[in-house]
C-alpha positions in Angstrom: 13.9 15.0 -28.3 13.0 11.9 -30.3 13.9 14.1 -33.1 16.9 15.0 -32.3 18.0 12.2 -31.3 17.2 10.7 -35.0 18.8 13.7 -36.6 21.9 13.1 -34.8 21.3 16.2 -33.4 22.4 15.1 -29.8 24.3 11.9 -28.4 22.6 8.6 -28.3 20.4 8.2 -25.0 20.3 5.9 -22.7 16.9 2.9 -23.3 15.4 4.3 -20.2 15.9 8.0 -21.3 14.1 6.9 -24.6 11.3 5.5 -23.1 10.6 8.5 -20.8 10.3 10.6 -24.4 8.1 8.3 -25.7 5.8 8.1 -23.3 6.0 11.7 -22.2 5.0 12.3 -26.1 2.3 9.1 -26.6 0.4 10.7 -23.5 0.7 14.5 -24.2 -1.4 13.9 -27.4 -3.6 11.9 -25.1 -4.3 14.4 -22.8 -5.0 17.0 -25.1 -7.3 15.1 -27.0 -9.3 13.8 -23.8 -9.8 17.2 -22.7 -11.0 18.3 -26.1 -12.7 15.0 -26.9 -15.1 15.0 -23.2 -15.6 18.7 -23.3 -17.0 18.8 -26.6 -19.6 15.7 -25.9 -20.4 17.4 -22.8 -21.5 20.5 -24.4 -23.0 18.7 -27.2 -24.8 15.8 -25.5 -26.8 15.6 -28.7 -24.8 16.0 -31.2 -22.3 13.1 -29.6 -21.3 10.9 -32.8 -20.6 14.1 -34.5 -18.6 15.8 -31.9 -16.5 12.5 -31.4 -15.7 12.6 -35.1 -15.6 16.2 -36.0 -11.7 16.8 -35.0 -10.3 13.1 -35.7 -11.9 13.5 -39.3 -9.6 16.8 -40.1 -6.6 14.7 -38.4 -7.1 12.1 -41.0 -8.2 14.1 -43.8 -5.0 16.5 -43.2 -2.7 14.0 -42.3 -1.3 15.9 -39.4 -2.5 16.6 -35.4 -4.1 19.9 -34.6 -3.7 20.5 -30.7 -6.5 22.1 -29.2 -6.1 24.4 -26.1 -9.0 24.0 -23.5 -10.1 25.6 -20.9 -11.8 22.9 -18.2 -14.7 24.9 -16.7 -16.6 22.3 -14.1 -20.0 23.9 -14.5 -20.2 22.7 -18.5 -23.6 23.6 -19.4 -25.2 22.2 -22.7 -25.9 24.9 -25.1 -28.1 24.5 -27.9 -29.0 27.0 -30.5 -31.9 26.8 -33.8 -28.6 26.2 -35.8 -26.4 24.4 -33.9 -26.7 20.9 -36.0 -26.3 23.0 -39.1 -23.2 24.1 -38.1 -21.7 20.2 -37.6 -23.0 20.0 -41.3 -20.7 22.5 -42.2 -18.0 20.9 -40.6 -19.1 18.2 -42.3 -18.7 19.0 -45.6 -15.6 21.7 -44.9 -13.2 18.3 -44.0 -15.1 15.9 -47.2 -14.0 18.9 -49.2 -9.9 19.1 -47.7 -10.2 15.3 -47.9 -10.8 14.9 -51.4 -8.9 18.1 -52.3 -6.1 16.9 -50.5 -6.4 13.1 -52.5 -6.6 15.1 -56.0 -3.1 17.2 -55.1 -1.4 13.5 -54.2 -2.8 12.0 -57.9 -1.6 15.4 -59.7 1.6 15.7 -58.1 2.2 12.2 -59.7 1.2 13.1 -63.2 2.3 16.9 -63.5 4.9 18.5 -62.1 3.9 21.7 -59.8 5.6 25.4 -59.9 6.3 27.6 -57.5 3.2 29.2 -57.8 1.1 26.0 -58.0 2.4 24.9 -54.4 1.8 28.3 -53.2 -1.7 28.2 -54.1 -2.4 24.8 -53.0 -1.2 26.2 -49.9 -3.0 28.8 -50.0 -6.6 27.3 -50.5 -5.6 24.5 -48.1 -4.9 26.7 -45.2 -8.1 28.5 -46.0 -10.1 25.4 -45.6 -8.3 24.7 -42.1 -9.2 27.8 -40.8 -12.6 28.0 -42.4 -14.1 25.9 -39.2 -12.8 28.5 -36.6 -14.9 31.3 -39.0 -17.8 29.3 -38.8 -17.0 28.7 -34.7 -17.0 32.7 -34.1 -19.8 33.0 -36.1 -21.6 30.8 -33.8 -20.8 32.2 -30.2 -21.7 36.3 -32.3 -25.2 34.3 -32.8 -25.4 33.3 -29.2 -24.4 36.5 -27.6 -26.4 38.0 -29.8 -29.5 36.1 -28.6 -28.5 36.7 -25.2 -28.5 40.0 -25.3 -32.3 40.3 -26.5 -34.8 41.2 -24.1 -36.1 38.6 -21.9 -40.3 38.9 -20.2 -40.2 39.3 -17.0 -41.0 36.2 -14.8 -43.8 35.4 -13.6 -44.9 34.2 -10.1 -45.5 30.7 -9.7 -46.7 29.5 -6.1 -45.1 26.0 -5.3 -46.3 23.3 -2.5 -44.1 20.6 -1.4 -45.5 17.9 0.5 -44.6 17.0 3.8 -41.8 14.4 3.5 -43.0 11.3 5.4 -40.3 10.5 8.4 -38.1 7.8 7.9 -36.0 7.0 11.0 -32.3 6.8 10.9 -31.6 3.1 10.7 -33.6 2.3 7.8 -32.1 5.3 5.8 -28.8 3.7 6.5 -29.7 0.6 5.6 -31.6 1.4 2.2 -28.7 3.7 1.6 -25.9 1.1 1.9 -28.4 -1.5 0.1 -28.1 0.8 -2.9 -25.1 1.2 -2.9 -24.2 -2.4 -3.3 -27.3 -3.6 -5.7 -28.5 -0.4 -7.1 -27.6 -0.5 -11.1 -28.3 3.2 -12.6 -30.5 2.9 -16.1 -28.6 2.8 -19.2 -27.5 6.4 -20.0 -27.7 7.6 -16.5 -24.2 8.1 -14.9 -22.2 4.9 -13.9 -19.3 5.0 -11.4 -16.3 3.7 -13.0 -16.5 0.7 -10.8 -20.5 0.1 -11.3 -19.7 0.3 -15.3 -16.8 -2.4 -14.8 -18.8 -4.8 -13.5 -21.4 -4.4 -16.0 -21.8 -7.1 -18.6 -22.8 -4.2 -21.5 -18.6 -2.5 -20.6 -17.3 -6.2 -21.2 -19.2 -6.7 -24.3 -18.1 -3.6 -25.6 -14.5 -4.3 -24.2 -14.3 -7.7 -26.1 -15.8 -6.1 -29.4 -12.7 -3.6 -29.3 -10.5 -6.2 -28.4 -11.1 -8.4 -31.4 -12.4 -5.8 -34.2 -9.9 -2.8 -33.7 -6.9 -5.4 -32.6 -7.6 -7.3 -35.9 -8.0 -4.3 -38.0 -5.0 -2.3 -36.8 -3.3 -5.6 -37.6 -4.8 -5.6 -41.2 -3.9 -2.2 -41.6 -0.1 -2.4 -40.5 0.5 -5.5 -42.6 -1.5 -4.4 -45.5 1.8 -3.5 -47.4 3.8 -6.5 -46.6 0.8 -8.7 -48.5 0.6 -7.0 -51.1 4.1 -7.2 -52.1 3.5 -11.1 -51.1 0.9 -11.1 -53.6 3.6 -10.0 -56.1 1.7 -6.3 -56.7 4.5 -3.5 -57.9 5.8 -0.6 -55.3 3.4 1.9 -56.6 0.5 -0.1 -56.2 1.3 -0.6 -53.0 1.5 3.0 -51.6 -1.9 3.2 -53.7 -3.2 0.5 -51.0 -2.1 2.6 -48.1 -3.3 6.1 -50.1 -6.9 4.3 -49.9 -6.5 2.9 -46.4 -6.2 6.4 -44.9 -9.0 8.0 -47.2 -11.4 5.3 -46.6 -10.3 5.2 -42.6 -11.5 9.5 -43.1 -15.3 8.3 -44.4 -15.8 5.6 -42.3 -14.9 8.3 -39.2 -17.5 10.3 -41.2 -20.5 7.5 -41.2 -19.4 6.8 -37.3 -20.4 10.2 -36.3 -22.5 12.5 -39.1 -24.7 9.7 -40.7 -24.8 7.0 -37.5 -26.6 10.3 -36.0 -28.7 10.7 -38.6 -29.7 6.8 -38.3 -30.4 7.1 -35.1 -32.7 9.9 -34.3 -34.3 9.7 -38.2 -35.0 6.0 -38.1 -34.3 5.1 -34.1 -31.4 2.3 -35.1 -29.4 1.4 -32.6 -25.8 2.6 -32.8 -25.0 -1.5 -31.0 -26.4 -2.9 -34.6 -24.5 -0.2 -36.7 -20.9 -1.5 -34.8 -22.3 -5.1 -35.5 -22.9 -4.5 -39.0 -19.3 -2.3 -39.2 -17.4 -5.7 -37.7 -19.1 -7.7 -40.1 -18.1 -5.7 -42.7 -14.7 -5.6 -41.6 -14.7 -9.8 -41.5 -15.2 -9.0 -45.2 -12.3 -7.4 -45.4 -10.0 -10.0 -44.2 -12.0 -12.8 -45.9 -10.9 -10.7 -49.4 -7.3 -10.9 -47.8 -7.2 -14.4 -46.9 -8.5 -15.6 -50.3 -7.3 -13.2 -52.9 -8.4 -12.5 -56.4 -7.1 -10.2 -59.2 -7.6 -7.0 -57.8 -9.1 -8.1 -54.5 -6.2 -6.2 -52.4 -7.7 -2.7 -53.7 -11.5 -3.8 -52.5 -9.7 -4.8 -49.4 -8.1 -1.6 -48.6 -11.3 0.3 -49.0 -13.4 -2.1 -46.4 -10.5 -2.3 -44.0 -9.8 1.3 -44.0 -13.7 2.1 -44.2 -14.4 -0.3 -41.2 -11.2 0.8 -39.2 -12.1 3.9 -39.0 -15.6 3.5 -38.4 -15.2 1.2 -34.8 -13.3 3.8 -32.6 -15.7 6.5 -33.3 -18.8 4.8 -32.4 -17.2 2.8 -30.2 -16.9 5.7 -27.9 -20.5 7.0 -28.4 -21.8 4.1 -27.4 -19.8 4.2 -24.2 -21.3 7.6 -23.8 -24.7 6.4 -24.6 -24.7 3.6 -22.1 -22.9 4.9 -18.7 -23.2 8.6 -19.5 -20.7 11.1 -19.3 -19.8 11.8 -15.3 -16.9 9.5 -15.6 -16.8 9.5 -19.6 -12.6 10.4 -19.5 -12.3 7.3 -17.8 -14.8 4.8 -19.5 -13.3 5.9 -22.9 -9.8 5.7 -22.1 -10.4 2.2 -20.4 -11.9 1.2 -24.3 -9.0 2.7 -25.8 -6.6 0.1 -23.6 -8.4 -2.5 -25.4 -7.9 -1.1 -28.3 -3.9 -1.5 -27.5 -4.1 -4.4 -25.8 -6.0 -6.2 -29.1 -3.3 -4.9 -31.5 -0.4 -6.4 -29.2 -1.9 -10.1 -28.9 -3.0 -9.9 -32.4 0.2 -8.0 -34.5 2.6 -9.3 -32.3 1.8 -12.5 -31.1 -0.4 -13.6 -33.5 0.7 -12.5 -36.3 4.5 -11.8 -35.6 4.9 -15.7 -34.3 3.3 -17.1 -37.3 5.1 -15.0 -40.4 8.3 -15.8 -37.9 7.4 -19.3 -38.3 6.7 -19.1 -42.0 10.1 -17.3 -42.7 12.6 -19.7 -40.6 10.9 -22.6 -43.3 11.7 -20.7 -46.2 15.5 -19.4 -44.6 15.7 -23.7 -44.1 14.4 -24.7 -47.5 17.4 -21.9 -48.8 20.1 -23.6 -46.5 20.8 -20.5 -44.6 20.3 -19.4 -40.9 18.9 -16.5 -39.1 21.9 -14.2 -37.9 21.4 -13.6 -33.9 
C-alpha cells in the first residue's frame, strides 16, 4: 500500500490510514523474524551466537529480506548431530563468499559496463549461492533420518528406588512456596519470568548498554553522509562511506555470532567482555568523527559499520545466556525497544536539536529566515 501510494498508484490517504500501513508492515517483518529468530536458538541452544546471526548476515550481505515460513511446534526438542557445527561453517563461508561477491559486482559495475549476458550470469551464480544453504539444510535432515532409521539395542532393565519423600504439612508448603515466589532468583541461564528478569539488575545493565551503544551508532550511521559532505568529501566518496558501512555492519554480524562462539567455548571469554570491547571500539569510531583527519571518514565507516553490526547480535545472545530462553520472544523484543528508544533521544533529540541550532546561526549570519 505504501507503494502505491508513492507511485501514485492510488489517491493520497488519510495520516491515520498511513500509519496503520506502516505499522502493519514495521511489525509483519517483526513477527516473522521472531518466530524464526527463537525457534532456531531453541533448537540450537549451542550453537546460539551463530543461529542469531546466520539469517541477518545473508540480509545484509544480499541487501534484501528473505521471509522465512515456520511452523511453531511447542515440543522444540534440541537436535544435535556429529556435524551439526560444520554445517553453521558452511553457512559461514556461503554468505562471506555472496558478501564479497556481491561488493566486487558494485566496484565493476562502476568501471566496466556489463552485457546482457554478464547480468544474466551474475544472476545466475548469485541465485545459486542463495539457494546453496537450503541444499546444505536438506542435506542435513537425509543425515538425520538416516541415523534414525539405524538399528537401535534393545534396552536394558534398570531397577530404580526412590526414597520415601519425608512429609511436609500443608502450611509450610504454602508458605515456602509463596516465599519463593517473592525472593527466589533462578541462576543465571536458568529460565526467568519476564517480570523476575525485569527486576534484575544484569536486564537493566544490558538495557542501558543498548540504549547508549546502538542509539549512538544508528545515529552515526544515519548521519554518516551528511558529515562527510560537511567535511567537504565529493558525492562518490560519499556513497563509498555508506558502501563500507553496510559491508563492515555484514562482518561485524559475522564476529557477533561465528567467531564470539568460537571465543567462548575455545578460550571460555565471556561474551559481557566481547560487547565491552565492541562499545569501546565503537567510541573509536566517533572519536575519528569528532576529530577528523585526511582520510579519517573512511576508517570511521569501517569501525562504525564493524561495531554496529556487532552489538545487536550479541546483544541478544547474551539475553539468551542470562535468562534462558522460556520467555526469550519477550526478553529480546524488550532489548530491541531500547534499541528504538536510544536512536529517538539520540538522532532526534540530540542530534536533530543541535544541527537545528547550528543551521538557524548560519541562516542568521546569511540574513535570511527559515520558511514555516
Amino acid at each position: 500500500m505504501i507503494w502505491l501510494v508513492v507511485a501514485g498508484k492510488i489517491t493520497k490517504p488519510k495520516i491515520w490510514q498511513m500509519c496503520i500501513y506502516i505499522c502493519i508492515g514495521a511489525n509483519s517483518q517483526n513477527s516473522a523474524n521472531t518466530g524464526a529468530l527463537v525457534t532456531s536458538v531453541k533448537n540450537f541452544p549451542e550453537s546460539r551466537g551463530s543461529m542469531i546471526v546466520s539469517n541477518p548476515s545473508y540480509c545484509m550481505a544480499a541487501g534484501c529480506n528473505f521471509n522465512t515460513i515456520c511452523v511453531h511446534n511447542p515440543d522444540v526438542k534440541p537436535i544435535d548431530t556429529p556435524t551439526s557445527l560444520n554445517v553453521f561453517y558452511h553457512f559461514l563461508t556461503i554468505s562471506i563468499v555472496l558478501a564479497v561477491f556481491l561488493m566486487a559486482l558494485n566496484l565493476l559495475e562502476k568501471i566496466i559496463a556489463f552485457s546482457e549476458g554478464g547480468y544474466i550470469a551474475s544472476a545466475t551464480l548469485v541465485s545459486f549461492l542463495v539457494v546453496l544453504p537450503l541444499v546444505i539444510s536438506i542435506r542435513e535432515e537425509l543425515l538425520i533420518w538416516n541415523v534414525k532409521k539405524q538399528a537401535i539395542d534393545p534396552p536394558t532393565g534398570i531397577t530404580v528406588e526412590r526414597p520415601k519423600p519425608k512429609a511436609v504439612s500443608p502450611k509450610q508448603d504454602d508458605e515456602k512456596s509463596s516465599l519463593d515466589a517473592i525472593f527466589y532468583r533462578p541462576e543465571r541461564g536458568d529460565d526467568y519470568t519476564v517480570l523476575k528478569a525485569l527486576t534484575s539488575i544484569e536486564m537493566w545493565v544490558l538495557f542501558h548498554a543498548t540504549f547508549c551503544g546502538l542509539g549512538s551508532s544508528l545515529t552515526a550511521v544515519d548521519n554518516l553522509g551528511q558529515i562527510g559532505e560537511s567535511l567537504g568529501y565529493p558525492n562518490k566518496t560519499v556513497t563509498s562511506f555508506v558502501s563500507l558501512v553496510s559491508i563492515w555492519n555484514f562482518f561485524g554480524r559475522v564476529f557477533a555470532g561465528f567467531v564470539s562462539e568460537i571465543m567462548v567455548v575455545k578460550y571460555r571469554l565471556p561474551r559481557p567482555l566481547m560487547m565491552t570491547m565492541v562499545l569501546l571500539l565503537a567510541c573509536v569510531g566517533y572519536l575519528l568523527v569528532a576529530f577528523p583527519f585526511p582520510g579519517s571518514l573512511y576508517i570511521a565507516s569501517i569501525v562504525t559499520g564493524f561495531s554496529f553490526g556487532a552489538q545487536l547480535p550479541m546483544n541478544l545472545t547474551i539475553v539468551s545466556e542470562l535468562f534462558g530462553l522460556k520467555y526469550y520472544s519477550v526478553l529480546f523484543n524488550l532489548v530491541q525497544f531500547c534499541n528504538l528508544l536510544g536512536s529517538f533521544v539520540f538522532n532526534v533529540k540530540a542530534t536533530g536539536t543541535l544541527y537545528d541550532k547550528a543551521a538557524m546561526k548560519d541562516l542568521t549570519k546569511k540574513g535570511l529566515r527559515r520558511s514555516q
